[in-house]
C-alpha positions in Angstrom: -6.7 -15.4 -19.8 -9.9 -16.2 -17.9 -13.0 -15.9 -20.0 -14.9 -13.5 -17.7 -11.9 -10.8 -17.8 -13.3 -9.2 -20.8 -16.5 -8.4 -18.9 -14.8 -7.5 -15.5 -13.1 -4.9 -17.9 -16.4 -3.9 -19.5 -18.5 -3.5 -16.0 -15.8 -1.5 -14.7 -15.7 0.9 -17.2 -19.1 1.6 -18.1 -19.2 2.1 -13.8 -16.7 4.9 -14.6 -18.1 6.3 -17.9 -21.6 6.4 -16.8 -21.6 9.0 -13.6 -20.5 11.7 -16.3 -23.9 11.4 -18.2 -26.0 11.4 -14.4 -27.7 14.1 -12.2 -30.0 11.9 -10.5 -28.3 11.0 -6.9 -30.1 7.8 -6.8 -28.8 7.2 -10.1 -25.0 8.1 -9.1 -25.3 5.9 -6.1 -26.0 2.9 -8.1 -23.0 3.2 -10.4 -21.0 4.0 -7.5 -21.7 0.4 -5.9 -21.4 -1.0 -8.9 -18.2 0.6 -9.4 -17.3 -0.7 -5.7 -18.4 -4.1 -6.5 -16.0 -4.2 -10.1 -13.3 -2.8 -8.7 -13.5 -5.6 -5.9 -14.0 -8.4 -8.6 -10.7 -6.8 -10.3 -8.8 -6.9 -7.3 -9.8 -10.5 -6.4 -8.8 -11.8 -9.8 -5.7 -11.0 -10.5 -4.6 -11.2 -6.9 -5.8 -13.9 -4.5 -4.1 -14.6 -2.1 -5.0 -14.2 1.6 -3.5 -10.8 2.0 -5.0 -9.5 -0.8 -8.2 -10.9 0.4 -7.8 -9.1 3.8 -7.0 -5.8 1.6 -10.3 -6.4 -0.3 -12.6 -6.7 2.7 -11.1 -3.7 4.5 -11.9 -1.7 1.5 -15.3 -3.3 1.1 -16.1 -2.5 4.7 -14.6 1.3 4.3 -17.0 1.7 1.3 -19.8 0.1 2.8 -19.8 2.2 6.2 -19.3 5.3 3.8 -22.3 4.3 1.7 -24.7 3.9 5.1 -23.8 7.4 5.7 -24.5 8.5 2.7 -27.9 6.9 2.0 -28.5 8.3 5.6 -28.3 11.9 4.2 -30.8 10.6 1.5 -32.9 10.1 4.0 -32.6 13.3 5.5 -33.0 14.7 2.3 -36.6 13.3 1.5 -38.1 12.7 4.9 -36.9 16.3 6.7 -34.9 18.4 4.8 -33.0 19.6 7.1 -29.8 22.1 5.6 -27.3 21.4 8.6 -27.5 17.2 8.6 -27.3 16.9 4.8 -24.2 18.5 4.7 -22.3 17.1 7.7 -23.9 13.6 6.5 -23.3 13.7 3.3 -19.8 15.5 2.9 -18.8 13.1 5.7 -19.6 10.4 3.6 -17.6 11.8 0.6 -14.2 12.7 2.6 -14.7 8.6 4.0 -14.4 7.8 0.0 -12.3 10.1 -0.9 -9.4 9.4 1.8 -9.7 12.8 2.7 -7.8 14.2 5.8 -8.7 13.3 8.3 -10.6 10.3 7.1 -7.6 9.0 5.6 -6.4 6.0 8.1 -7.8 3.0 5.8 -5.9 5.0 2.5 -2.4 4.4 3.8 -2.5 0.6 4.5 -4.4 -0.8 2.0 -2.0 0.9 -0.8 1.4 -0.1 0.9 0.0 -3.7 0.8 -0.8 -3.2 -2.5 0.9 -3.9 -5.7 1.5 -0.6 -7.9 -1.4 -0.9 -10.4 -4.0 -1.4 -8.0 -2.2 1.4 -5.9 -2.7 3.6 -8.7 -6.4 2.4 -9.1 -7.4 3.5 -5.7 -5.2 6.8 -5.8 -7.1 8.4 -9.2 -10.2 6.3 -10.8 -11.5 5.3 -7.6 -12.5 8.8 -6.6 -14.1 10.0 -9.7 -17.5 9.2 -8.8 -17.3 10.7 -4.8 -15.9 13.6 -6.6 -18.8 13.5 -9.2 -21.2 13.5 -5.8 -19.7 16.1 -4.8 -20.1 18.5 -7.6 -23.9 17.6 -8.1 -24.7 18.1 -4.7 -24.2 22.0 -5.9 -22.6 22.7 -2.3 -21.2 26.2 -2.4 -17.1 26.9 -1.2 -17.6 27.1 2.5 -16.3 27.0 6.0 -16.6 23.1 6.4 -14.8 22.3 2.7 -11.7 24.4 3.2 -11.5 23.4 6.7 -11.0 19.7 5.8 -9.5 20.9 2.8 -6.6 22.9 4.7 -6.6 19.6 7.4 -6.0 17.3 4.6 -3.2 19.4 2.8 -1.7 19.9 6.1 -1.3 16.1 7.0 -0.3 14.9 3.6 2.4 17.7 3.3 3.7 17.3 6.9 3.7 13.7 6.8 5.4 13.6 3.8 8.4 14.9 5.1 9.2 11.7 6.9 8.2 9.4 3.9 10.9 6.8 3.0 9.5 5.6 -0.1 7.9 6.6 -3.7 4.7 4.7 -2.9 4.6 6.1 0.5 4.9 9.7 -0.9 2.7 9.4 -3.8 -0.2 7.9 -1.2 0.4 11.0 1.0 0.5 13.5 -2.2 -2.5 12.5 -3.3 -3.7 13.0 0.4 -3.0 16.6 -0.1 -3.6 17.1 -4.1 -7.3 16.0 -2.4 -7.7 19.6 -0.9 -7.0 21.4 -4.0 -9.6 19.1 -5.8 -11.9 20.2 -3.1 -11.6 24.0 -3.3 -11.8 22.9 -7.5 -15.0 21.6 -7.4 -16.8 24.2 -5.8 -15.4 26.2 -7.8 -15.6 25.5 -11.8 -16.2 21.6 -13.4 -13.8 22.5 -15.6 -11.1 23.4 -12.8 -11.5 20.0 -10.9 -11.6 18.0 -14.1 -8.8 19.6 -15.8 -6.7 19.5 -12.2 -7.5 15.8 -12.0 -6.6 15.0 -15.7 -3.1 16.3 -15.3 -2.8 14.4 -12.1 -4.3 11.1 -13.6 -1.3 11.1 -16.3 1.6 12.4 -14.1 0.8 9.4 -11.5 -0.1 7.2 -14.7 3.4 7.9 -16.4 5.2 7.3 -12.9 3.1 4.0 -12.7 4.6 2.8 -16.0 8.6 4.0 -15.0 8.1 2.1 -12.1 8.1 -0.5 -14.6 11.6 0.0 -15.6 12.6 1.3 -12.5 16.1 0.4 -13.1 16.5 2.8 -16.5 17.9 6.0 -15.8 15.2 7.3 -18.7 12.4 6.3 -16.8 13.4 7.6 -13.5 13.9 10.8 -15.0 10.2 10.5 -16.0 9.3 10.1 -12.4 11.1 13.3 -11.4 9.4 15.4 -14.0 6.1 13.9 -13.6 7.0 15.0 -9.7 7.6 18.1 -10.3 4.5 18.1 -12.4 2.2 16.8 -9.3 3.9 19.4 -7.3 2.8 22.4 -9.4 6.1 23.9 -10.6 6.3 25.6 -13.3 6.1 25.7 -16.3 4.9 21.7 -15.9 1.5 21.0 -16.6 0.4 21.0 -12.6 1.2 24.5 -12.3 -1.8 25.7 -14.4 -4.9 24.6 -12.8 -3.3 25.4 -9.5 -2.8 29.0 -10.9 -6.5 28.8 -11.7 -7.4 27.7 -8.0 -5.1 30.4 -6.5 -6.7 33.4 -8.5 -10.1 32.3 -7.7 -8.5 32.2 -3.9 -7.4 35.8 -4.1 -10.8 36.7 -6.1 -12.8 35.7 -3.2 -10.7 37.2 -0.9 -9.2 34.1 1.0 -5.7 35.3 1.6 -5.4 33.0 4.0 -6.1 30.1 1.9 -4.0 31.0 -0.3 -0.8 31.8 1.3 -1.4 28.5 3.6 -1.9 26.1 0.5 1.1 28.2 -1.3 3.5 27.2 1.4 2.5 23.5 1.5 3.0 23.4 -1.9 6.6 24.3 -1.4 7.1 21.7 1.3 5.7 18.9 -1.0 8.1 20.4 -4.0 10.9 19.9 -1.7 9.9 16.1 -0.6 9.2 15.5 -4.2 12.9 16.7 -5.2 14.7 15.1 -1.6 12.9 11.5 -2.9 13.9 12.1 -7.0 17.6 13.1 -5.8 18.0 9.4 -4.7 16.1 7.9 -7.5 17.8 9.4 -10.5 21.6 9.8 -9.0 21.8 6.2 -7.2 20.9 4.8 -10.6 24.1 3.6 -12.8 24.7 5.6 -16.0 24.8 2.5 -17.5 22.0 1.2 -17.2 20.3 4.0 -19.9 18.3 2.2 -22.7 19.0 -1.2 -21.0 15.6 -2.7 -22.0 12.9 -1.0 -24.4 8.8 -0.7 -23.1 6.8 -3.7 -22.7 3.6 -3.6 -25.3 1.1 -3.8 -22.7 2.7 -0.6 -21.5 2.0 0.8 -24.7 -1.3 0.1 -25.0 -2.2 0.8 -21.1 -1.3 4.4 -21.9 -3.1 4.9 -25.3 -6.3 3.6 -23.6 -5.9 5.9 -20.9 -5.8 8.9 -23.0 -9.0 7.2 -25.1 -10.9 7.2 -21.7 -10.1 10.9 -20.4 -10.5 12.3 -24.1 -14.0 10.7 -23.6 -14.4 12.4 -20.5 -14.0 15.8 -21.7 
C-alpha cells in the first residue's frame, strides 16, 4: 500500500465530517474544494489510467465551472444584495453539483466509465456538502425548487424506463431520489438527513452484492434494497417519503404530490422489471457459493461509524 493512502483517507474524511459543524459559507466553500480536490487525489490513485484521467478532469472542470458560479453569488451577496441573482446564481450552482435535472449531462458518463465504488462515491458522499449549502442558505420551499425538483424526478423516472443496466438505473434513480432531497431540505434537517441515510445504505449494500454478483443471496439483497430506494413499503425508504408527502398535502401542493406519487410508481416498476432478470437468471446453485470478503466487512462497519457520527 502506498504510504500516502492513509492520509488521502484522512483529508477526505475530515472534508466530509467538517461541513456538519459549519455555518459560515466561506467556511463551507473551503471544505467543499477541499473535498473536490481529495476525492480527485482518490480517484487518481487507485485508478490511473488514461480513461480514468479523462473521467477526472471532466469532473474537475464540472466542479470548477460550478464553483465560479457559486463564488459569483458571493459576490452578489456582499457587493449588491440583490434577492433575485442570489438565488438563480446560487441554486444554479448547487443543481451543477448536485447532477440535478436538468444539469445532469456530465452525471451519466462519468459513472458508466466508472468502476462501481467510485460510482457509488459520486452518487451519495459527493453531494453531502452541495446539499449542506443548500440547507444553510435558509432558502424557503418555492416555485424555482420544485420546478427543478419535479424536472429532475421527471427525467430520471422516464428515462429509466429504457435503462438496460443496474448502474445505468441506479445513476438515473439517484437522478430522481435528487428531487425528493430537494423538497426535504426545505423542509426539516431531519427529513433530508434521515431520507439520505436510508438511501446511502440501500445503494451501499447494493454496492457490496455487486460484489458477489453471481450469489443468488446477494442479488436478492439488491432487490430488497430496490425496493427500499423505491419507497415501498414497509422498507425503510417508504418512511421519510411518507414524511415528505404529508408535509406536501400540509402545504397544500396536491399537485406535487400526486405528480411525485406517480413517478414513484414508475421507478417501483423499473426497479422490479431490472430485479426480475437479476434474481431469476441466476442459477439456484450457485447460493452460498463463496462467503464475504473482509474488506467488505469492514467497508460496511465504517460506514455505519461515519453516519452514526453524522447524527
Amino acid at each position: 500500500m502506498n504510504k500516502n493512502f492513509p492520509l488521502i483517507i484522512l483529508f477526505y474524511s475530515i472534508s466530509l465530517s467538517a461541513p456538519f459543524s459549519l455555518s459560515n459559507w466561506f467556511s463551507l466553500w473551503m471544505t467543499l474544494e477541499m473535498n473536490t480536490l481529495s476525492f480527485l487525489t482518490l480517484y487518481l490513485f487507485f485508478f490511473k489510467s488514461n480513461k480514468f484521467s479523462e473521467n477526472a478532469m471532466t469532473y474537475f472542470l464540472i466542479q470548477a465551472i460550478s464553483s465560479i458560479i457559486l463564488m459569483s453569488s458571493f459576490f452578489n451577496i456582499l457587493c449588491f444584495s440583490t434577492f433575485f441573482d442570489i438565488s438563480i446564481l446560487f441554486f444554479f450552482s448547487i443543481l451543477l453539483k448536485l447532477a440535478v435535472a436538468p444539469n445532469h449531462s456530465w452525471l451519466i458518463p462519468l459513472t458508466l466509465s466508472s468502476p462501481w465504488l467510485l460510482t457509488f462515491l459520486l452518487l451519495t458522499l459527493q453531494k453531502i456538502i452541495p446539499i449542506i449549502f443548500l440547507e444553510s442558505s435558509q432558502m424557503e420551499l418555492n416555485f424555482l425548487i420544485l420546478l427543478f425538483s419535479l424536472i429532475s424526478a421527471v427525467t430520471g423516472s422516464m428515462k429509466n424506463l429504457i435503462s438496460k443496466s443496474l448502474k445505468m438505473l441506479l445513476i438515473l434513480s439517484s437522478i430522481s431520489n435528487m428531487s425528493w432531497i430537494l423538497i426535504g431540505v426545505m423542509i426539516s434537517s431531519m427529513l433530508w438527513k434521515f431520507f439520505f441515510l436510508i438511501y446511502f445504505f440501500s445503494l451501499n449494500f447494493i454496492f457490496l452484492s455487486k460484489e458477489k454478483n453471481q450469489n443468488f443471496n446477494y442479488s436478492l439483497m439488491i432487490f430488497l434494497n430496490l425496493l427500499s430506494i423505491g419507497g415501498i413499503p414497509p422498507m425503510m425508504g417508504f418512511f421519510p417519503k411518507l414524511n415528505i408527502c404529508a408535509e406536501l398535502l400540509n402545504l397544500n401542493l396536491k399537485f406535487i404530490f400526486v405528480l411525485l406519487f406517480i413517478l414513484s410508481i414508475l421507478d417501483l416498476f423499473v426497479y422490479l422489471r431490472q430485479t426480475y432478470f437479476v434474481n431469476f437468471s441466476t442459477p439456484a446453485t450457485l447460493i452460498w457459493q463463496h462467503q464475504m470478503k473482509k474488506p467488505l466487512k469492514t467497508w460496511m462497519i465504517l460506514n455505519f461509524i461515519i453516519f452514526l457520527m453524522m447524527l
